[in-house]
ChimeraX commands (.cxc) that place a marker at each C-alpha (Angstrom):
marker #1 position -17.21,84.30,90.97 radius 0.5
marker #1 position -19.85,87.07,91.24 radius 0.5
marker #1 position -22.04,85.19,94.17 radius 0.5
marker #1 position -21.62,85.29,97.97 radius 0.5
marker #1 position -19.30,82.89,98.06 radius 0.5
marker #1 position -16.78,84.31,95.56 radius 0.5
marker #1 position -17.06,87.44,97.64 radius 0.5
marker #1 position -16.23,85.98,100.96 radius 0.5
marker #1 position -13.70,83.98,99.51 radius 0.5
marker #1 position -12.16,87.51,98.21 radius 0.5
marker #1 position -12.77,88.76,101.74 radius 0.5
marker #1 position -10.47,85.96,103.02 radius 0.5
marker #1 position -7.76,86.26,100.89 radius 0.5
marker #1 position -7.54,90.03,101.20 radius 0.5
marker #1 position -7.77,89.35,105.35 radius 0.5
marker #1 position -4.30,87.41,105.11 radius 0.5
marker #1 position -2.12,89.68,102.68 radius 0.5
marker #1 position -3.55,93.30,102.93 radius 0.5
marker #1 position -2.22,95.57,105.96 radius 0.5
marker #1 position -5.90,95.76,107.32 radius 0.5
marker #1 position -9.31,94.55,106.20 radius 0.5
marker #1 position -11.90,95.77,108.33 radius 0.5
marker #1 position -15.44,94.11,108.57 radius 0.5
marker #1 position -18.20,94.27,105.59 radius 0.5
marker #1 position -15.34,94.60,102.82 radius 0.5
marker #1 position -17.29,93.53,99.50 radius 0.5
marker #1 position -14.82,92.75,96.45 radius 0.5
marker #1 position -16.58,92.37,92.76 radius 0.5
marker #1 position -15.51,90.01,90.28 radius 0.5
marker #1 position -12.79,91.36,88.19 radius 0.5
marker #1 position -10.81,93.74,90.83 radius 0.5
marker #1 position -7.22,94.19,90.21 radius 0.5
marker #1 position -5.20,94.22,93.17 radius 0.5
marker #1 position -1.04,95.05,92.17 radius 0.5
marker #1 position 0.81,95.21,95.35 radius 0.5
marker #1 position -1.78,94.57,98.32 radius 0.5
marker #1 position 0.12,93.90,100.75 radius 0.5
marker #1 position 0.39,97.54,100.96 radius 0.5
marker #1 position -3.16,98.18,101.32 radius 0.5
marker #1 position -5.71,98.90,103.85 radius 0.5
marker #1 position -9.47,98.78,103.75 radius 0.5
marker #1 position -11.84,99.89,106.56 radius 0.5
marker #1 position -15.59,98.50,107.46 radius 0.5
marker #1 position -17.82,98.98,104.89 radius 0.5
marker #1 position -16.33,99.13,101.87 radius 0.5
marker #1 position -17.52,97.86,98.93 radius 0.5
marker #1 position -15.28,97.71,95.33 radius 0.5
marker #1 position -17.40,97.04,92.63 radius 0.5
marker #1 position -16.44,94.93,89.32 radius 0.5
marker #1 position -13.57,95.33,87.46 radius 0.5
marker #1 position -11.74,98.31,89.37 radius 0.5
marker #1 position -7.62,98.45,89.39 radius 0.5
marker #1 position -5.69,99.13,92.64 radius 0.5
marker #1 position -2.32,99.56,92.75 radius 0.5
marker #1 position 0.35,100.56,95.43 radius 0.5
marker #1 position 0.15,102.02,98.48 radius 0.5
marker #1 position -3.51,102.88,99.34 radius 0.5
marker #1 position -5.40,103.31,102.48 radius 0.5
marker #1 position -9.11,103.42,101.92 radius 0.5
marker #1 position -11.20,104.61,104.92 radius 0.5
marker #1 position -14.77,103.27,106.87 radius 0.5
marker #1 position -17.76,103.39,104.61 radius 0.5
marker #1 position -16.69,103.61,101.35 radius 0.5
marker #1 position -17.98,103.14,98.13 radius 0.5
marker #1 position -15.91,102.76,94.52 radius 0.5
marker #1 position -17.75,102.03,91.37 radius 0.5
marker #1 position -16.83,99.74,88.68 radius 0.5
marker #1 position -13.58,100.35,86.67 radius 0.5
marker #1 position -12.33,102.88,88.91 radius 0.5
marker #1 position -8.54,102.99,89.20 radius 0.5
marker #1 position -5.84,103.93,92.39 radius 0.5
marker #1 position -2.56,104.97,90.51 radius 0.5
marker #1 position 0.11,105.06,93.29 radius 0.5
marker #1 position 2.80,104.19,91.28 radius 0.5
marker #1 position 4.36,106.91,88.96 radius 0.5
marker #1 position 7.42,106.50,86.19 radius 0.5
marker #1 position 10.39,108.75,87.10 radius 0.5
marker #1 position 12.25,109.82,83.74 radius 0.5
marker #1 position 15.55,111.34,85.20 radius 0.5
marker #1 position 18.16,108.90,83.94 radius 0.5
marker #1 position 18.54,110.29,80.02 radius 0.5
marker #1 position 20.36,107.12,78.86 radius 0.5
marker #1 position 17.37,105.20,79.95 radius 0.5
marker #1 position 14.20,104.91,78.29 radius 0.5
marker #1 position 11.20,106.36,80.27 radius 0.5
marker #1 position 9.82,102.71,80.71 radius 0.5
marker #1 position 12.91,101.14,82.23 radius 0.5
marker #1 position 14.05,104.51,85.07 radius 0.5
marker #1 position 12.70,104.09,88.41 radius 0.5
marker #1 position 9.36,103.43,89.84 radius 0.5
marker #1 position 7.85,106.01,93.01 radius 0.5
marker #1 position 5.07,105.55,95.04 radius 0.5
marker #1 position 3.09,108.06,96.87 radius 0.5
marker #1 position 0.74,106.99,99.27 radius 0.5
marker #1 position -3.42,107.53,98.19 radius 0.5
marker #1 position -5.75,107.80,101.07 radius 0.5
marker #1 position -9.53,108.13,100.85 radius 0.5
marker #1 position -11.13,108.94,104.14 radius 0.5
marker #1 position -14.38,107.81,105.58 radius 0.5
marker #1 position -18.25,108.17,103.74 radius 0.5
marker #1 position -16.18,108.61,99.96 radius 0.5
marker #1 position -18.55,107.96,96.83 radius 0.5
marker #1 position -16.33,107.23,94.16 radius 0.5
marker #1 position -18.48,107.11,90.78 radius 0.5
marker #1 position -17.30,104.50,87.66 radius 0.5
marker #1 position -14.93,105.12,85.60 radius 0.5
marker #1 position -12.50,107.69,88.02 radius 0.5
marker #1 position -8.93,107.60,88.03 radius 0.5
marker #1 position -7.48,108.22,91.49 radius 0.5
marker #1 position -3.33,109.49,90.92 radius 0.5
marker #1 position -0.49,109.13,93.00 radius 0.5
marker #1 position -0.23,111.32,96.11 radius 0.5
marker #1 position -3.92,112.26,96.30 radius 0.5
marker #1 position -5.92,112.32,99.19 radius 0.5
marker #1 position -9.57,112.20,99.34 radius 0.5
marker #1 position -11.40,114.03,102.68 radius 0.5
marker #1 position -14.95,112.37,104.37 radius 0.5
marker #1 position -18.12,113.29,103.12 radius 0.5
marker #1 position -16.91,113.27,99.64 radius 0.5
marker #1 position -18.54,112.49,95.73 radius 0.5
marker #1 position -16.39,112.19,93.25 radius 0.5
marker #1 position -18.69,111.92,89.72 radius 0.5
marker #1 position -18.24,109.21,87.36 radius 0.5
marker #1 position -15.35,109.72,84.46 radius 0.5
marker #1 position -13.28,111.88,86.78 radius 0.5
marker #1 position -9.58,112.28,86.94 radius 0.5
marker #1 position -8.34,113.34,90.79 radius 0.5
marker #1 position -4.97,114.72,90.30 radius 0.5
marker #1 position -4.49,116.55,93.90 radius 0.5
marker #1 position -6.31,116.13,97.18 radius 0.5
marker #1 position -9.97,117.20,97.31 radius 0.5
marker #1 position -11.41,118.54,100.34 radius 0.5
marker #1 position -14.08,117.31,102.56 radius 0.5
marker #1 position -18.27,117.26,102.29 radius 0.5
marker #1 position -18.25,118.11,98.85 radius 0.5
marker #1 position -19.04,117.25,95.08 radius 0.5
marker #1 position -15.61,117.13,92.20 radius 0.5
marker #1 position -16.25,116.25,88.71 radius 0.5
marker #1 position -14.22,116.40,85.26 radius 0.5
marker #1 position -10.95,116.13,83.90 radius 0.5
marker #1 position -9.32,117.26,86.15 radius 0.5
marker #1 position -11.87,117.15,88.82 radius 0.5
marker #1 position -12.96,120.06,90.24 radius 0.5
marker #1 position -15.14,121.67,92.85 radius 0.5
marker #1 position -18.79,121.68,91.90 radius 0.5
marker #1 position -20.24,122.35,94.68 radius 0.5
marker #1 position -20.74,121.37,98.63 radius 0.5
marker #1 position -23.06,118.70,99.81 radius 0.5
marker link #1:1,2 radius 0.2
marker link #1:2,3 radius 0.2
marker link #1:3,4 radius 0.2
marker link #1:4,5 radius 0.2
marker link #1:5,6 radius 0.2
marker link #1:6,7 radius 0.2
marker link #1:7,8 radius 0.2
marker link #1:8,9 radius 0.2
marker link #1:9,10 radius 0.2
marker link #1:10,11 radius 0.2
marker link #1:11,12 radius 0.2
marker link #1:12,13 radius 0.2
marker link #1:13,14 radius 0.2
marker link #1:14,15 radius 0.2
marker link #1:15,16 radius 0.2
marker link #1:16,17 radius 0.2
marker link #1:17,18 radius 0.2
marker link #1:18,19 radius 0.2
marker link #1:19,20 radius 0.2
marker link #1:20,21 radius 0.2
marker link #1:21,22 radius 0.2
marker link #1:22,23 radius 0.2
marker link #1:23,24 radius 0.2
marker link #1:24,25 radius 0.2
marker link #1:25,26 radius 0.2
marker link #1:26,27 radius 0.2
marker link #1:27,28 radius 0.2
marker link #1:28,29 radius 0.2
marker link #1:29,30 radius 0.2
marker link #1:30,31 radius 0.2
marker link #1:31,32 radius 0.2
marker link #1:32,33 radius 0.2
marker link #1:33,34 radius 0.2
marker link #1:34,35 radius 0.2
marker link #1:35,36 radius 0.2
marker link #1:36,37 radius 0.2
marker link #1:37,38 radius 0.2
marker link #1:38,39 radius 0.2
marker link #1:39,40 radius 0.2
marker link #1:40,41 radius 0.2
marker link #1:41,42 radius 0.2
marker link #1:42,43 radius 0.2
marker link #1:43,44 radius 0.2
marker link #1:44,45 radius 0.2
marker link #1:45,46 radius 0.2
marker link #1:46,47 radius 0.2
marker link #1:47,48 radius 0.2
marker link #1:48,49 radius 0.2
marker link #1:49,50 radius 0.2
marker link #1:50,51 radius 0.2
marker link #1:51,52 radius 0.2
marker link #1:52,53 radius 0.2
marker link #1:53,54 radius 0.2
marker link #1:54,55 radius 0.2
marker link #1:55,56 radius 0.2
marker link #1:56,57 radius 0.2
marker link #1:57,58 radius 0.2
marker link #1:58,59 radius 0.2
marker link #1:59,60 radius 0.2
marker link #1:60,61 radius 0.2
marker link #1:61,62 radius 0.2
marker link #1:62,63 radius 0.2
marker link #1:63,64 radius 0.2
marker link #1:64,65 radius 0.2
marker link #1:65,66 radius 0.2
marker link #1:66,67 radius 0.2
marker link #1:67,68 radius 0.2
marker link #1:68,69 radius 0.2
marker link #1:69,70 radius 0.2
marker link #1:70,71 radius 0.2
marker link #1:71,72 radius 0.2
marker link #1:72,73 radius 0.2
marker link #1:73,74 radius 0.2
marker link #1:74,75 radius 0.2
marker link #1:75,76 radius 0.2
marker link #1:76,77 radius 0.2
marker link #1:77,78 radius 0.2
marker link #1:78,79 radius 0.2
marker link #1:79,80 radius 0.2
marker link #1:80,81 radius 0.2
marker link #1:81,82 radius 0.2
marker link #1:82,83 radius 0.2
marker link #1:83,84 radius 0.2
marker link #1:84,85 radius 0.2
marker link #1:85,86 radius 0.2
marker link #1:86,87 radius 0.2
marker link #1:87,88 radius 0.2
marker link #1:88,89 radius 0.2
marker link #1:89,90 radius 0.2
marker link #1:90,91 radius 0.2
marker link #1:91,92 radius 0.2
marker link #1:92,93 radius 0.2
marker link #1:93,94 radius 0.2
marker link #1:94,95 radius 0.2
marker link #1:95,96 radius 0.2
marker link #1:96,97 radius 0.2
marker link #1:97,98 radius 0.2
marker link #1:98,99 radius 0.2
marker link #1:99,100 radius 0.2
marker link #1:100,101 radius 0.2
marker link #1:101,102 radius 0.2
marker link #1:102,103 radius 0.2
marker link #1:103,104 radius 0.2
marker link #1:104,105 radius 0.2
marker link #1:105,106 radius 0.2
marker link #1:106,107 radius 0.2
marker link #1:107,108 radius 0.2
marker link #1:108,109 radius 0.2
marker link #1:109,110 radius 0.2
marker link #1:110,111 radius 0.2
marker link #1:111,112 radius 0.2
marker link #1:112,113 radius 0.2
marker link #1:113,114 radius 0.2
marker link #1:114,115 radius 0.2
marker link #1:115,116 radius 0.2
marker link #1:116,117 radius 0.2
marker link #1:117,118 radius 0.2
marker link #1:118,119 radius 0.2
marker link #1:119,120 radius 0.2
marker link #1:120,121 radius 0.2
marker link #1:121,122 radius 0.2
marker link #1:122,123 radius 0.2
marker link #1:123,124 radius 0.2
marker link #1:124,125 radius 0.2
marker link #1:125,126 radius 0.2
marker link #1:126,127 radius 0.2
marker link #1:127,128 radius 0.2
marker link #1:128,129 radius 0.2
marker link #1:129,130 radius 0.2
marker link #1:130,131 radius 0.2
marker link #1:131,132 radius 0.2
marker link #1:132,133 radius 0.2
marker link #1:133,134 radius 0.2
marker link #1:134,135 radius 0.2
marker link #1:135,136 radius 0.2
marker link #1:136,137 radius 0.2
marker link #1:137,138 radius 0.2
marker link #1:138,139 radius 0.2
marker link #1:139,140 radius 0.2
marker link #1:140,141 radius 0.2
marker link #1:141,142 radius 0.2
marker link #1:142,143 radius 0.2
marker link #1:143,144 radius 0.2
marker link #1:144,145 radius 0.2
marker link #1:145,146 radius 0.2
marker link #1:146,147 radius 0.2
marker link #1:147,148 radius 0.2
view
């Protein structure tokens, strides 16, 4: 339901199974949301259409993630031999993006990573490893392009 009243009812939902849901959180038709009872969301976030979250993920004040953006917490182990990749063990590493983030559509956000404040991450990018703060990343794999 892409009106007001699909997003509050998101809004309400979220409120009663996510860790925290601050005030102003705007959810887009479409949004994936695998495990969010381990999530948090801070005030002033807004996830535009058809974005994927899954796992552990803690997503700071003033935030702003563009459609079809994924959160990859989860990550395949493949240490048992006599077991195909797909069936050996799940992990999870925790993703946190701090306050006054840009994420631009289309960026893949990996296990483990952690995004600082003040940050743009351009559209199409793959964050593999924690990016530091008041700065632009772009590409595959993002990289410093330059500070803002």
């Amino acid at each position: 339901m892409p009106t007001p009243l699909g997003v509050l009812i998101r809004y309400v939902l979220l409120k009663n199974i996510c860790l925290c849901v601050g005030k102003n959180l705007v959810v887009y038709e479409g949004v994936v949301f695998d495990s969010p009872e381990t999530m948090s969301f801070g005030d002033n976030v807004s996830i535009n259409p058809y974005c994927y979250l899954a796992g552990e993920i803690i997503i700071g004040d003033n935030v702003s993630i563009a459609h079809t953006t994924a959160f990859h917490s989860y990550n395949h182990t493949w240490d048992n031999p006599d077991l195909t990749i797909n069936r050996n063990p799940l992990y999870s590493k925790r993703i946190i993006v701090n306050n006054d983030v840009w994420l631009g559509c289309n960026c893949i956000i990996l296990s483990g990573v952690k995004i600082d404040s003040r940050t743009v991450v351009a559209a199409g990018s793959v964050v593999n490893k924690s990016l530091l703060p008041n700065a632009l990343f772009a590409g595959n794999p993002a990289r410093f392009i330059k500070n803002i």
